[in-house]
RODO-2510 file (C-alpha; in nm, 4 decimals, decimal comma):
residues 519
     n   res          X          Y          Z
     1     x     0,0000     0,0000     0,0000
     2     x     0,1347     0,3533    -0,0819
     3     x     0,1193     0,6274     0,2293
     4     x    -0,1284     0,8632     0,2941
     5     x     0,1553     1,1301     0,2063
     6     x     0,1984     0,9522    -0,1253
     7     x    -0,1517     1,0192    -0,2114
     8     x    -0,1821     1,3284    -0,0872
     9     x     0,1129     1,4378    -0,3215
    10     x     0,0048     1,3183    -0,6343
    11     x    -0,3355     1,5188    -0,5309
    12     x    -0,1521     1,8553    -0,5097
    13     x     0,0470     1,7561    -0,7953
    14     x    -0,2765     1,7183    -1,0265
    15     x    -0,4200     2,0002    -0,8425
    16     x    -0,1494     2,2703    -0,9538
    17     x    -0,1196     2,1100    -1,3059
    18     x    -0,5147     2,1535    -1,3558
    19     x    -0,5105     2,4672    -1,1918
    20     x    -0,2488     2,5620    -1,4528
    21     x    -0,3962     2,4858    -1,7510
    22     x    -0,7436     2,6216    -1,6443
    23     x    -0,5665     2,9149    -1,5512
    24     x    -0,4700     2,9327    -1,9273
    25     x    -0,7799     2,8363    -2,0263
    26     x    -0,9612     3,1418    -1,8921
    27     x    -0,6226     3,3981    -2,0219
    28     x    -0,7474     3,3197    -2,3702
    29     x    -1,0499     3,4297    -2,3388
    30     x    -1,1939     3,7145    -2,5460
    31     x    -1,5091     3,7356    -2,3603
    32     x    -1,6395     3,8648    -1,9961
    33     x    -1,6710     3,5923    -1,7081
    34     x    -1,9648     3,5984    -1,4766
    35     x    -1,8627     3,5303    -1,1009
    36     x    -2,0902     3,3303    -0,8479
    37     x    -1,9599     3,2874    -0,4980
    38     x    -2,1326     3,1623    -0,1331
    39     x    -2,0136     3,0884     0,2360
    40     x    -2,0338     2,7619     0,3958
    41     x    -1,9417     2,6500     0,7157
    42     x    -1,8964     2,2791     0,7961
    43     x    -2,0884     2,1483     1,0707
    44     x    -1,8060     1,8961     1,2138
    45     x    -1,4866     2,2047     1,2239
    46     x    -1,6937     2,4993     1,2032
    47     x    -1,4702     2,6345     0,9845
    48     x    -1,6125     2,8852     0,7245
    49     x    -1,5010     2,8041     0,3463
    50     x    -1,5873     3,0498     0,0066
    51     x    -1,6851     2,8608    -0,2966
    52     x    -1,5708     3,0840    -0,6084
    53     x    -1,7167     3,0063    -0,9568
    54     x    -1,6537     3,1326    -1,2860
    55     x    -1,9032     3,0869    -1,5815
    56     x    -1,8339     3,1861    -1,9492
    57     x    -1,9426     3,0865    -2,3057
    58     x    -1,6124     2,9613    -2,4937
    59     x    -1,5311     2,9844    -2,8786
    60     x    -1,7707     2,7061    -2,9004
    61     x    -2,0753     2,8683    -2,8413
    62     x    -2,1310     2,6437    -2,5148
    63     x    -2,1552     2,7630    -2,1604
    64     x    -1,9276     2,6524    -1,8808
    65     x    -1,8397     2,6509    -1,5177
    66     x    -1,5133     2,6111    -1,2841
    67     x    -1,4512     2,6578    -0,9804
    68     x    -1,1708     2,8508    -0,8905
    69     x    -1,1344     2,8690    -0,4982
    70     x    -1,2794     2,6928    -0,2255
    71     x    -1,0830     2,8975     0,0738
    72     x    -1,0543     2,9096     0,4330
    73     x    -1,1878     3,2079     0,5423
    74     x    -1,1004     3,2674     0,8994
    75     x    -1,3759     3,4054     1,1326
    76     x    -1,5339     3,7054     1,1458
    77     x    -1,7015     3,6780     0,7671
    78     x    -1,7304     4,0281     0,7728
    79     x    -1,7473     4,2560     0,4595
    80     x    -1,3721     4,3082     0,4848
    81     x    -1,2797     3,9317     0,5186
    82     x    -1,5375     3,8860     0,2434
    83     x    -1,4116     4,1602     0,0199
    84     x    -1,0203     4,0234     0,0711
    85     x    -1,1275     3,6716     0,0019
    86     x    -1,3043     3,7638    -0,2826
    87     x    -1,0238     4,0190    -0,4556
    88     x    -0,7415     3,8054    -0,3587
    89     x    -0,8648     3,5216    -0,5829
    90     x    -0,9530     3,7767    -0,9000
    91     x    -0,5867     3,8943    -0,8718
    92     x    -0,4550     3,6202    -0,8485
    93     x    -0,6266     3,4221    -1,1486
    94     x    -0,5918     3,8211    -1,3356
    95     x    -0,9435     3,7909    -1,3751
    96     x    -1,0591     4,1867    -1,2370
    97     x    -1,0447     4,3795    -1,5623
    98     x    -1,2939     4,0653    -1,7248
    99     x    -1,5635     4,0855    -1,4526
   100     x    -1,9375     4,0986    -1,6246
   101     x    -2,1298     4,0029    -1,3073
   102     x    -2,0511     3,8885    -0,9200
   103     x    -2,3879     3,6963    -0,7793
   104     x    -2,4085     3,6270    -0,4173
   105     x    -2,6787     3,5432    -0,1987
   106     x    -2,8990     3,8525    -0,0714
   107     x    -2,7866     3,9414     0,2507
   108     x    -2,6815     4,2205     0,4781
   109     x    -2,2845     4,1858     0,4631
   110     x    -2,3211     4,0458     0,0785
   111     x    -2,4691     4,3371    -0,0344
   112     x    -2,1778     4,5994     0,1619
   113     x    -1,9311     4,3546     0,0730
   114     x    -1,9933     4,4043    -0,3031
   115     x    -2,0570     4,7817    -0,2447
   116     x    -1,6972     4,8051    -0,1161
   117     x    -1,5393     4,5612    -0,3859
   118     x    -1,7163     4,7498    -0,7276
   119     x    -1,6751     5,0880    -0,5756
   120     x    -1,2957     5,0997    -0,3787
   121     x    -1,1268     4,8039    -0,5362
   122     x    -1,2277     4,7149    -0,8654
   123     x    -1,1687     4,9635    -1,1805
   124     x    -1,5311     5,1236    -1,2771
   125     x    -1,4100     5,1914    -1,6473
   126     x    -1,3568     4,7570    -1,6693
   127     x    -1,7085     4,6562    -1,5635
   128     x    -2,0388     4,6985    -1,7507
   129     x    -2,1587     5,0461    -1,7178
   130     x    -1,9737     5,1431    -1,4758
   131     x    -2,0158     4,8746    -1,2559
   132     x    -2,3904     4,9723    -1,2044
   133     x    -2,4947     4,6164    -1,3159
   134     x    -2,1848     4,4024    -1,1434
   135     x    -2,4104     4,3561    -0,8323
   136     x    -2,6661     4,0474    -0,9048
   137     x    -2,8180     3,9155    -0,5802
   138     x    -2,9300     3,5027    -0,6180
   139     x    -3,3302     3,4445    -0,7530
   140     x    -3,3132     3,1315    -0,5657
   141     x    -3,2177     3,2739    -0,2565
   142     x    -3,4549     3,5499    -0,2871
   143     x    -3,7106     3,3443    -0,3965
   144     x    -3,6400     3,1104    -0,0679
   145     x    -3,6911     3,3806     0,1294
   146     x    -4,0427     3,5430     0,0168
   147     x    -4,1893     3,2010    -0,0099
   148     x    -4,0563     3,1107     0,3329
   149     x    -4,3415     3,4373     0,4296
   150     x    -4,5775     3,2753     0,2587
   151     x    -4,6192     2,9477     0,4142
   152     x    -4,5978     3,1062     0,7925
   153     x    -4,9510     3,1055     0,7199
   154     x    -4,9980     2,7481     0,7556
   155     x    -4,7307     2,6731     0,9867
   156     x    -4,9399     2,4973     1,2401
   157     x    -5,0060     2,2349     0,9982
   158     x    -4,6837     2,2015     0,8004
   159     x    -4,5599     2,1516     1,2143
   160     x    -4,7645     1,8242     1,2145
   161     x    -4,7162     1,6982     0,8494
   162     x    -4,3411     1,7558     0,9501
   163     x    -4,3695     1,5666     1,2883
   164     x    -4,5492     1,3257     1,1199
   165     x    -4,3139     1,2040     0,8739
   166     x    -4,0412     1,2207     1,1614
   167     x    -4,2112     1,0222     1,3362
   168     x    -4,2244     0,7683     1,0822
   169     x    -3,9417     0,7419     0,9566
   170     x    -3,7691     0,7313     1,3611
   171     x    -3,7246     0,3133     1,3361
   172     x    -3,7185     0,0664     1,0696
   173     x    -4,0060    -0,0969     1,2538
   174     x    -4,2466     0,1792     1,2390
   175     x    -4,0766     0,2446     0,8264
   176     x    -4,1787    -0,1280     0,8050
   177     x    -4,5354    -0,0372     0,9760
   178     x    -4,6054     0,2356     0,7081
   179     x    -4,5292     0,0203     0,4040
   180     x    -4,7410    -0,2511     0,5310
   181     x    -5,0103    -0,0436     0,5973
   182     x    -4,9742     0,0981     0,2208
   183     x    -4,9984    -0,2598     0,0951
   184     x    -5,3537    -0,3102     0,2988
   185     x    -5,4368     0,0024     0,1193
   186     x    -5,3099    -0,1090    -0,2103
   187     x    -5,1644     0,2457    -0,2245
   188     x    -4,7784     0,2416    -0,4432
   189     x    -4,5297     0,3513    -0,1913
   190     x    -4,2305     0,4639    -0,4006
   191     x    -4,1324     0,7548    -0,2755
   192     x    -3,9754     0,7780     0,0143
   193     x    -4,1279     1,0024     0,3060
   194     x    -3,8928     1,2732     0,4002
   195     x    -3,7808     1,5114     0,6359
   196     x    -3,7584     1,8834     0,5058
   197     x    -3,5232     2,0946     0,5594
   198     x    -3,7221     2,4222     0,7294
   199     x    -3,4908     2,6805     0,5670
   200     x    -3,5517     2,5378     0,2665
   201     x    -3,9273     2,6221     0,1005
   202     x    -3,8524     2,4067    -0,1933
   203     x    -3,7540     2,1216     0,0475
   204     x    -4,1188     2,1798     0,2055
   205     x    -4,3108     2,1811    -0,0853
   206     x    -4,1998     1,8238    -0,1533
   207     x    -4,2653     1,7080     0,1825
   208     x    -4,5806     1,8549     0,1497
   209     x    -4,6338     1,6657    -0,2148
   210     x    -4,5370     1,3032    -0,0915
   211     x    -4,7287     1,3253     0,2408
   212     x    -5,0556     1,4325     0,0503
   213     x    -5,0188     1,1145    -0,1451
   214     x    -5,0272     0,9186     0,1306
   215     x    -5,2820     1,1143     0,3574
   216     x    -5,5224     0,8129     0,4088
   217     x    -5,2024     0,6098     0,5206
   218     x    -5,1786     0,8279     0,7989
   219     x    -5,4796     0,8272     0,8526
   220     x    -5,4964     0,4599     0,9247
   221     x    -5,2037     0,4488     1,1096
   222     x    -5,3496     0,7227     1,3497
   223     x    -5,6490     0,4793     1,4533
   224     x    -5,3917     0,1994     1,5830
   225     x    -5,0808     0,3566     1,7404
   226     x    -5,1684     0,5793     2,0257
   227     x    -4,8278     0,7249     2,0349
   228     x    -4,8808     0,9064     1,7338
   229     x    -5,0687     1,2446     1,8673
   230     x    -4,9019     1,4869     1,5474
   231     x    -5,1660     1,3465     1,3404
   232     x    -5,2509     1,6648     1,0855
   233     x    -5,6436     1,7932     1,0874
   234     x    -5,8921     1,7570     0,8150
   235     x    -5,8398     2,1338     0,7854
   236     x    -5,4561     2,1527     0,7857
   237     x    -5,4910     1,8239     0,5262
   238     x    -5,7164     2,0653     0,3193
   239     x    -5,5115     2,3652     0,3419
   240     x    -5,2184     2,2114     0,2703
   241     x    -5,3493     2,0434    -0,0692
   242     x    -5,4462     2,4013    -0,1802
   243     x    -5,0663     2,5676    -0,1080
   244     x    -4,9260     2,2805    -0,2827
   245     x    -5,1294     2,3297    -0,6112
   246     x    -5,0085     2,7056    -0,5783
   247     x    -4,6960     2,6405    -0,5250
   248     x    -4,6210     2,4429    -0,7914
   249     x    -4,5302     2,7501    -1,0430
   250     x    -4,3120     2,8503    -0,7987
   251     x    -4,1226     2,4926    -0,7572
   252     x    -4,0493     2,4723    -1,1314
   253     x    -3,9155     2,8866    -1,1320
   254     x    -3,6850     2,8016    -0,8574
   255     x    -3,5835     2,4809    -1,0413
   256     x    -3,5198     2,6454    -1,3776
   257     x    -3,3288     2,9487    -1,1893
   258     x    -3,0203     2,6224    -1,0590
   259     x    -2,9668     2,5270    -1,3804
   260     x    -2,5871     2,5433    -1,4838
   261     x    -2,6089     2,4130    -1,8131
   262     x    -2,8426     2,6588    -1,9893
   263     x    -2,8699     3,0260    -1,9699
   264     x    -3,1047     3,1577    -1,7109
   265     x    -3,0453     3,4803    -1,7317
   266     x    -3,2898     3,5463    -2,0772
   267     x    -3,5518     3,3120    -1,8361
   268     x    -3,5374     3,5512    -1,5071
   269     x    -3,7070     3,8535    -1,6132
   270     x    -4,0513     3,6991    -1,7630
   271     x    -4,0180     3,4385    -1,4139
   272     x    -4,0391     3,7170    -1,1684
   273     x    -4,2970     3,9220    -1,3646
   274     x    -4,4921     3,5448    -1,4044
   275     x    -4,5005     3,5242    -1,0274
   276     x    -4,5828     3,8887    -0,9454
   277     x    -4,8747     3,8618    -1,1922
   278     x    -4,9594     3,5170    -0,9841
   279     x    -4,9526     3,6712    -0,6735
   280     x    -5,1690     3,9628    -0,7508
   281     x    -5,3969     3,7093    -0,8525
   282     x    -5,3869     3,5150    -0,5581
   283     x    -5,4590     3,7928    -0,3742
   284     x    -5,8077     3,8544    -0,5348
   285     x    -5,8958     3,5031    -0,4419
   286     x    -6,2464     3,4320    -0,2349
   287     x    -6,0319     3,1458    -0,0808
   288     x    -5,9003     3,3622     0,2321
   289     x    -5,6289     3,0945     0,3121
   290     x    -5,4746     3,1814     0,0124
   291     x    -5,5668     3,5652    -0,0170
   292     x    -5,3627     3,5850     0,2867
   293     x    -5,0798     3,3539     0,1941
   294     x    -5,0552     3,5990    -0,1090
   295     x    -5,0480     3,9151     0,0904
   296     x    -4,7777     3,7834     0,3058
   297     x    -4,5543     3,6909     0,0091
   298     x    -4,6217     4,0108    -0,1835
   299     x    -4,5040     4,2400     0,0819
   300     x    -4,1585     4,0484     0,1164
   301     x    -4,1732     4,0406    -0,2761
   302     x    -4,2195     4,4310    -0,2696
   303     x    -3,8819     4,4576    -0,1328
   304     x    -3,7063     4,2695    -0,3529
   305     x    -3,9061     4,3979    -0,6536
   306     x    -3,7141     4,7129    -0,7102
   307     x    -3,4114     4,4966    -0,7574
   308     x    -3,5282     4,3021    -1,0350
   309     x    -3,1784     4,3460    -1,2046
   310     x    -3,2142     4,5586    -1,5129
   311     x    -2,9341     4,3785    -1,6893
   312     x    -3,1824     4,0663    -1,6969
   313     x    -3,4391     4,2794    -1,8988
   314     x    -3,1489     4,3490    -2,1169
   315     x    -3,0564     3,9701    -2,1333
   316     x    -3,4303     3,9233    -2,2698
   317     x    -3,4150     4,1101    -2,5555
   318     x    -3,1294     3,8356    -2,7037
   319     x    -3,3844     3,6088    -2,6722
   320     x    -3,4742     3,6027    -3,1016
   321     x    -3,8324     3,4852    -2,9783
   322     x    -3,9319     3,8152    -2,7503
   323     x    -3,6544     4,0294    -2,7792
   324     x    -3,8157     4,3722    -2,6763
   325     x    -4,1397     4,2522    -2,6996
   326     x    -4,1749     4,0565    -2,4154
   327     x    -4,0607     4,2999    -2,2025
   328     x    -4,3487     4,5542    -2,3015
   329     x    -4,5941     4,2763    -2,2700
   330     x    -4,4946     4,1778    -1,9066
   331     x    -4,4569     4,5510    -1,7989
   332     x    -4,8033     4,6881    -1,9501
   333     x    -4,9420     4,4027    -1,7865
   334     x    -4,7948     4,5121    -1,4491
   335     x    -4,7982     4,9092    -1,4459
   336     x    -5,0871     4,9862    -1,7435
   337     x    -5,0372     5,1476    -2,0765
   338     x    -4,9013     5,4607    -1,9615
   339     x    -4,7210     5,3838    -1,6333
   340     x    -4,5197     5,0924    -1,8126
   341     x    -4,3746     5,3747    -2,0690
   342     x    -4,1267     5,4993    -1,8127
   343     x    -4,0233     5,1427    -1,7140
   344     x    -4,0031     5,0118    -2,1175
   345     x    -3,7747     5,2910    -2,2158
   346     x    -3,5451     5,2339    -1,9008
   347     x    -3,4653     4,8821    -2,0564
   348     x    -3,4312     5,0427    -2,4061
   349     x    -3,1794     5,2699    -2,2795
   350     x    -2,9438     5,0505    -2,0393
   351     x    -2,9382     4,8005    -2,3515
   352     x    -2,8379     5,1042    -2,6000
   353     x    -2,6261     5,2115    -2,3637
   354     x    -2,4927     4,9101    -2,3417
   355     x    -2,4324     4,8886    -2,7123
   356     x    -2,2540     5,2413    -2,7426
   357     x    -1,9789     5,1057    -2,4615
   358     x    -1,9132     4,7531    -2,6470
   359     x    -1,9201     4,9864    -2,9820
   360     x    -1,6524     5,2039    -2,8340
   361     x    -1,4242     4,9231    -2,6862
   362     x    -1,5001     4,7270    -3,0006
   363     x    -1,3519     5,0681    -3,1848
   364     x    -1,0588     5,0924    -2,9126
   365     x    -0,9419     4,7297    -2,9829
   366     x    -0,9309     4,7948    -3,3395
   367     x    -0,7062     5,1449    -3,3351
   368     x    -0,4760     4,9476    -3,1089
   369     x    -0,4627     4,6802    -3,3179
   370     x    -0,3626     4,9282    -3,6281
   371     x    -0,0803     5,1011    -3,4094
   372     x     0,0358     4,7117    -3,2963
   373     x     0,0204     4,6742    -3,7056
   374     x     0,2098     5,0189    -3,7684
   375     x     0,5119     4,9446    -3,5268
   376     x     0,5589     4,5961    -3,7017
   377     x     0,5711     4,7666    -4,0300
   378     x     0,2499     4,5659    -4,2016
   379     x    -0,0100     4,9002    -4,2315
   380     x     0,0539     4,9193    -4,6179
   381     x    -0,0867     4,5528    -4,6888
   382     x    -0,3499     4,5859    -4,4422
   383     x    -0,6125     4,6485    -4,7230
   384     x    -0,9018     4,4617    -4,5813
   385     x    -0,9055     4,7694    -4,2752
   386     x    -0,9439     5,0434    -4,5998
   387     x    -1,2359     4,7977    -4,7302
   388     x    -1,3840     4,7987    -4,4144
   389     x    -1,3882     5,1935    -4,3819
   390     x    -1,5364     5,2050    -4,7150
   391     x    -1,8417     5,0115    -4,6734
   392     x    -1,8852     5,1451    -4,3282
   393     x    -1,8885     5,5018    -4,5032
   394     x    -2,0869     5,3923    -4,8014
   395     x    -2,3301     5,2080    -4,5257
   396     x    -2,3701     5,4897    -4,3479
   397     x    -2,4954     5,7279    -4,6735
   398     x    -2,7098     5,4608    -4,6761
   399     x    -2,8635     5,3283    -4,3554
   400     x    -2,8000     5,5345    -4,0500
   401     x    -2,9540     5,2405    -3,8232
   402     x    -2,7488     5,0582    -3,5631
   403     x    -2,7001     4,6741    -3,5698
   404     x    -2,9209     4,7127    -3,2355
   405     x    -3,2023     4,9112    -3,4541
   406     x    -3,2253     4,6529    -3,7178
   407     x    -3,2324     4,3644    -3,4981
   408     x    -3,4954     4,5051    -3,2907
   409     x    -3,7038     4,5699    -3,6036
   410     x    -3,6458     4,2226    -3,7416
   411     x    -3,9317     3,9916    -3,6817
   412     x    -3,9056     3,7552    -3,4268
   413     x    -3,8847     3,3844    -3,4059
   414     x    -4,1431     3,1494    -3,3364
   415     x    -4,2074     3,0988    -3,0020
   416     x    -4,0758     2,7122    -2,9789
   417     x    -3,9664     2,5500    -2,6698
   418     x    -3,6853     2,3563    -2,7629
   419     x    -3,5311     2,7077    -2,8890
   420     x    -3,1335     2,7394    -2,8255
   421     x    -2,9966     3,0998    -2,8378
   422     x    -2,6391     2,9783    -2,7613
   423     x    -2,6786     2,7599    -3,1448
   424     x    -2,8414     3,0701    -3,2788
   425     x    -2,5710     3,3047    -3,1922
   426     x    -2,3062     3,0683    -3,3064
   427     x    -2,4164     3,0201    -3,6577
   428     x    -2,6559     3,3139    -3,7112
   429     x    -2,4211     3,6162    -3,5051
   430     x    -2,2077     3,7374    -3,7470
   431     x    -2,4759     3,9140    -3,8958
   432     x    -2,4317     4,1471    -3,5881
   433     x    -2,1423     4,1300    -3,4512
   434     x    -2,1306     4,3576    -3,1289
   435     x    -2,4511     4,2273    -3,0291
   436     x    -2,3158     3,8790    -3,0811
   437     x    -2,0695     4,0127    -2,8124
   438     x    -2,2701     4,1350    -2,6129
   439     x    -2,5011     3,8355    -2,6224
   440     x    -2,1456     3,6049    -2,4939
   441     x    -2,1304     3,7932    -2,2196
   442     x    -2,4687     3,8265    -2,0795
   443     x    -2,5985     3,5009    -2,1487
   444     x    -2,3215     3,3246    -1,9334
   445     x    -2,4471     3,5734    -1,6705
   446     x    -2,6238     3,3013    -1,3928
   447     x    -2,8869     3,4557    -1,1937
   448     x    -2,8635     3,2134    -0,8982
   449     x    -2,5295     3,0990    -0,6842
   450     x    -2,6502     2,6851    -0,7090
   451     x    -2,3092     2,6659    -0,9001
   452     x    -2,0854     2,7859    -0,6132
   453     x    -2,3453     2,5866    -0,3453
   454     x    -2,3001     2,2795    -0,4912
   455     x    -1,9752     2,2300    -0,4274
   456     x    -2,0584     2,2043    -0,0931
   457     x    -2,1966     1,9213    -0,1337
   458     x    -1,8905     1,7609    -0,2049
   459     x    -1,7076     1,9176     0,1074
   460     x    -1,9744     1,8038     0,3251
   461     x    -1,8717     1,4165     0,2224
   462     x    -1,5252     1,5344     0,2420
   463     x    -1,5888     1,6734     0,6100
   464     x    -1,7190     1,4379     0,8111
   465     x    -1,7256     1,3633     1,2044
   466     x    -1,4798     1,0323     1,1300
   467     x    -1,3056     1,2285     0,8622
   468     x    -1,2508     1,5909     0,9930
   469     x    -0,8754     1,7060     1,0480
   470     x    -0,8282     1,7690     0,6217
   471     x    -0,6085     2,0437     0,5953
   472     x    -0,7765     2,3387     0,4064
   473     x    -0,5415     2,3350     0,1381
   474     x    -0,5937     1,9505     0,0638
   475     x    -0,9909     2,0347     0,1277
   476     x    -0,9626     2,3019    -0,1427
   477     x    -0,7342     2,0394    -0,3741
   478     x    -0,9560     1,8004    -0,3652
   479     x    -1,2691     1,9784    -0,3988
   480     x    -1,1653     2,2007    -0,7112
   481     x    -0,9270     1,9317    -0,9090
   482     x    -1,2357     1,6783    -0,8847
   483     x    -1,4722     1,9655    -1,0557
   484     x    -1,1851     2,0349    -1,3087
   485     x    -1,1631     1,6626    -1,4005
   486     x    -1,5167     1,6282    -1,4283
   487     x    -1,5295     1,8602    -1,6770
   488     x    -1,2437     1,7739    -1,8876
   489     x    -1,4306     1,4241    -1,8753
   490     x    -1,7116     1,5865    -2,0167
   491     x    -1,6032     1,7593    -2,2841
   492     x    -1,5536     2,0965    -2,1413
   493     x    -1,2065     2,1523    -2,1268
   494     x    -1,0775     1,9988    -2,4453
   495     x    -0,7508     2,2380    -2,3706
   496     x    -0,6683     2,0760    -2,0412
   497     x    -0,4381     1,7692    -2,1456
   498     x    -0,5628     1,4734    -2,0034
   499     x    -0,4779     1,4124    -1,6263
   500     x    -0,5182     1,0750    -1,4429
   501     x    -0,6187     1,1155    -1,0642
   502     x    -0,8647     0,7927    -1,0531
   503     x    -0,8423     0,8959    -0,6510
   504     x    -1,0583     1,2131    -0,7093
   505     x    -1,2836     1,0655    -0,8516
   506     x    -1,3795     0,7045    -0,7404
   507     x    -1,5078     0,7613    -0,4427
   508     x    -1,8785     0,9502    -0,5438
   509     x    -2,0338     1,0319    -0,8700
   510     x    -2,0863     1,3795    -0,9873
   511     x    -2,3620     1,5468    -0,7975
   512     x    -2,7041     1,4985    -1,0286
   513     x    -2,9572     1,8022    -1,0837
   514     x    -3,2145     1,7273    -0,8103
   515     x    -2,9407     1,7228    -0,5596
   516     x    -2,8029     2,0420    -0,6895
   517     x    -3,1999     2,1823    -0,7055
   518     x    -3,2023     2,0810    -0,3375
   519     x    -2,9007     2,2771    -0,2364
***
């Protein structure tokens, strides 16, 4: 058998040869790179760790993720600690002049954090307008939290549904008890009951789900075994069958938001306006369970609702089946004909101005690329920049529209499902090619932190009360070479030579999407 040191070298050996090839990887690219990033503290060290993600659409057309950091971040997780975790990693992978977007989670010291990073640290004149747009605060996490108002209402009986399955599920006897009583019932018991986790909604909602589908097993089992006094009511049954049909537009939103392998960000603007819409119909419901329910939700969603990132309404219009559209049909639905002017033409202008600053560095790149051409003496057979001046000038006598002008006025698409912008851009973009830019860029943009979160699941394996003296910089090692082998395995990094580290990766599968959905 080799040593324990033996292995751990040939970890940290793969580790810095992966880490340098992704860190060439990313130098090549020509585009922005969104950033994700999330605190997690393990249960067994109590030791707080920052998960750092990058996400960008290569040459290819296809979008990716890796994980750059997974640090120690000594206590207190201030805004300062934060901020210095944070910066320290974009220096050091030369990543703070490519910044699109940072999304965190929405809290207190997230938000000052990024305040101090986009306005003291980071270079205004390298991030999208200014930085005004850097700041993207996680739908899921929001979402988590105005839906965690909303079912306060019927906490009494979520209480007993959730006692109830513990309850169950305490022995294998009494799990043995429950399936035997679904046989006399002839009821299919294949899903498993299961404890929530309460600061979780989505978590909830599927306790919720399976428990309703097996109401008249508790019911029976409530006649026989005295012991069990967290039996739910016919009312709290009732109530809680009515939330979950509700709540099921809001299960699918949050699961659409944690995907990693599709853009979300052209899906988060018409999402949040869907569930305002719902709520304010909710609210007009003769059902005053839910009336209430509704009310409760709406005033958290209020105070999110003015944060609905602008840059998302932007990331809409590159959407060939809505572009502009969509946003004047969710916005006159919400604010009336008149009232929804104001909040139309503040889309309209962030993407134009937009376009102007990816015009202008578009124009920057090119004069520097002429003076690069001048000093190495090729300017006289550099005919094809001449033919380009001339049919910009004879365009221009022409057609004074913008590419952004004529693609708005273009018709749109048909509205299919199975649509894919990313195959769209890559074989139909030339025809405009700063919005084809700016489409790279804010596509990769994700509009929830999953990414980041679910590489906690990993650590949590890795951490664990018979397994709980790893070294940070092995923890980090481990956890970011297995993600960087993954995807090289999958296709993703076809410039990362192949590396063989079977000990990464034999001892758990990659994580599948319900577990990241449950994170």
């Amino acid at each position: 058998m080799v040593s324990r040191n033996t292995i751990k070298n040939d970890i940290l050996k793969s580790f810095d040869n992966l880490k340098s090839k992704t860190s060439k990887l990313l130098e090549k690219l020509t585009s922005k790179i969104a950033i994700t990033t999330d605190m997690w503290t393990s249960d067994n060290t109590k030791k707080g760790f920052m998960a750092i993600t990058t996400h960008f659409i290569d040459d290819s057309w296809r979008l990716q993720s890796h994980i750059l950091r997974f640090i120690y971040v000594p206590a207190p997780h201030d805004k300062d600690t934060l901020c210095g975790a944070l910066l320290n990693c974009l220096l050091e992978w030369n990543l703070e002049r490519k910044i699109s977007t940072i999304t965190v989670d929405n809290s207190s010291t997230n938000n000052v954090m990024m305040k101090t990073l986009l306005d003291e640290k980071l270079c205004k004149r390298d991030l999208l307008l200014m930085g005004r747009v850097s700041h993207v605060r996680c739908a899921a996490h929001i979402l988590n939290l105005i839906m965690q108002e909303g079912l306060k209402v019927i906490e009494d009986g979520i209480s007993n549904v959730r006692n109830s399955v513990l309850y169950w599920i305490g022995s294998s006897g009494r799990i043995e008890r429950f399936e035997e009583a679904a046989r006399l019932l002839h009821i299919s018991c294949t899903k498993k009951l299961e404890y929530d986790c309460p600061t979780r909604w989505n978590s909830t909602y599927l306790m919720l789900r399976t428990t309703l589908d097996y109401k008249e097993i508790f019911s029976k089992l409530s006649m026989n075994d005295t012991n069990y006094r967290c039996f739910p009511t016919e009312g709290q049954w009732s109530a809680s069958e009515e939330v979950c049909v509700k709540l099921k537009l809001f299960y699918h939103v949050t699961e659409q938001f944690s995907g990693s392998q599709y853009p979300t960000s052209t899906q988060y603007f018409s999402k949040v306006c869907d569930i305002k819409l719902e709520l304010e119909a909710w609210v007009k419901s003769l059902n005053p369970l839910l009336s209430s329910m509704a009310t409760s939700i709406l005033l958290k969603f209020k105070k999110y609702w003015d944060d609905v990132h602008i840059l998302m309404g932007v990331a809409t219009i590159f959407d060939l089946r809505y572009k502009i559209k969509l946003v004047e049909f969710y916005l006159v639905q919400i604010y009336g004909e008149e009232a929804s002017l104001d909040k139309i033409q503040e889309v309209r202008n962030h993407c134009f101005d937009l376009f102007q600053e990816y015009q202008s560095r578009k124009l920057t790149s090119h004069e520097s690329s002429q003076a690069s051409n001048e000093v190495v003496g090729i300017v006289d057979g550099d005919w094809f920049y001449s033919f380009d001046q001339f049919v910009a000038s004879s365009r221009a006598n022409v057609d004074t529209r913008s590419e952004l002008d004529v693609y708005l006025e273009e018709s749109l698409l048909p509205s299919t499902p199975s649509f894919d912008s990313l195959s769209w851009q890559k074989t139909n973009g030339l025809k405009f090619p700063t919005l084809q830019k700016m489409a790279r860029d804010l596509l990769a943009i994700p509009v929830s932190t999953v990414a980041s979160e679910s590489a906690f699941s990993t650590s949590g394996r890795l951490i664990s009360p018979h397994r709980s003296r790893l070294h940070p910089t092995t923890l980090e090692a481990l956890v970011c070479a297995r993600t960087w082998l993954w995807n090289e395995i999958n296709g993703l990094t076809s410039s990362i030579d192949k590396v063989s580290c079977p000990t990464l990766l034999e001892e758990e599968e990659e994580p599948d999407s319900s577990e990241l959905t449950s994170l």
